[in-house]
C-alpha positions in Angstrom: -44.3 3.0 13.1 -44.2 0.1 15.2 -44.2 -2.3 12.7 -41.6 -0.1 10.5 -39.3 -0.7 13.4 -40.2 -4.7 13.1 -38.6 -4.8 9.7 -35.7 -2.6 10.5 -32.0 -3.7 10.0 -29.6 -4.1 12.7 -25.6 -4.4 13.1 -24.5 -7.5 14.6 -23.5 -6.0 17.6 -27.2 -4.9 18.5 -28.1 -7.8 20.7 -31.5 -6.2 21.9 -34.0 -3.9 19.0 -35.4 -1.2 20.5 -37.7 1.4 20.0 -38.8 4.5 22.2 -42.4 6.2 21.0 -43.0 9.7 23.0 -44.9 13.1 22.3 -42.8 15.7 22.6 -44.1 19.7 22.1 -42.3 22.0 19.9 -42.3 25.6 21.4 -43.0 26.8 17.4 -44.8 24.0 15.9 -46.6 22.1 19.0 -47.0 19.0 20.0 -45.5 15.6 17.8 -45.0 11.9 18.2 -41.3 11.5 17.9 -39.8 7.3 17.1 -36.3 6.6 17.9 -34.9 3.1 17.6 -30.9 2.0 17.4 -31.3 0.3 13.6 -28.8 1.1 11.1 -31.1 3.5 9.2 -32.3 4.3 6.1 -30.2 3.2 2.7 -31.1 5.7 -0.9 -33.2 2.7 -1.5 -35.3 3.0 1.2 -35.9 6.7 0.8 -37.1 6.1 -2.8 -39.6 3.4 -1.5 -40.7 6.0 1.0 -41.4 8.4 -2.0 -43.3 6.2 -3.9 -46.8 5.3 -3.4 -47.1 2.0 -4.4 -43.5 0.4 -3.4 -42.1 -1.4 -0.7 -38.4 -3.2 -0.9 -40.0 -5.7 1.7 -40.1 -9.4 1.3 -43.4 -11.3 1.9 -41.9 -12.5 5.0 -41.9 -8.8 6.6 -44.6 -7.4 8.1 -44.7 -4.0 6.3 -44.2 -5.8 2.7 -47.5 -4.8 1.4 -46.1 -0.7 1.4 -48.6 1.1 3.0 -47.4 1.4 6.4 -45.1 4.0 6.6 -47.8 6.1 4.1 -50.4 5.8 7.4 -48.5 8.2 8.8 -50.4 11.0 7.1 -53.5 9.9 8.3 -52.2 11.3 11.7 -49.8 14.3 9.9 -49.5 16.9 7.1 -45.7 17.2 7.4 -43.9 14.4 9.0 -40.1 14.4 9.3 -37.7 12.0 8.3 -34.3 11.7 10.2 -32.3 8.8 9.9 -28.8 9.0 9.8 -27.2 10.8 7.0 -31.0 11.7 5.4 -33.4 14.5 6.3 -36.6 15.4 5.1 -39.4 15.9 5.3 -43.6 15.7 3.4 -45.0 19.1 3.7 -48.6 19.0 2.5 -48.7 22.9 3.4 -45.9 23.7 0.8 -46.6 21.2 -1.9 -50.4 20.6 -1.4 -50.9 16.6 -1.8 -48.3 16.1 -4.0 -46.2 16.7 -0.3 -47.5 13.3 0.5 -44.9 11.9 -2.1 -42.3 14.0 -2.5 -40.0 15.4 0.2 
């Protein structure tokens, strides 16, 4: 997550990235490791690079650029959510068995 954040995009007008990591607990659903950062967020491009296993729209120069990072994730999760400005989703392993880890 930390090295998604490296590659992120920023408006001109951010002069300092940032990014906040805390675990947070969810009466319903317990605890979580929530990621906020001020980028611009997520383009339909990037959502589709999320989805697939093998792509990344990174160049070589980017730390992430080899597309796996973001994937790691479920190492650590069988449904994490995606919120990033006007997308929501989320990989739900419980509904859509491993496929979920590809398909929102």
């Amino acid at each position: 997550l930390i090295q998604n954040a490296d590659d992120n995009r920023y408006s001109n007008d951010v002069m300092v990235p940032s990014l906040e990591l805390s675990v947070q607990v969810d009466p319903t659903f317990g605890p979580y490791i929530a990621t906020v950062n001020n980028e611009l967020g997520l383009s339909k491009k990037d959502v589709r690079a999320i989805c697939d296993v093998n792509a990344s729209l990174k160049g070589a120069a980017q730390t992430g650029h080899k597309g796996i990072g973001w994937k790691s994730v479920f190492r650590g999760s069988d449904c994490p959510i995606v919120i990033s400005r006007a997308f929501a989703f989320k990989f739900d392993v419980a509904v859509l068995g491993r496929l979920g880890l590809v398909t929102p």
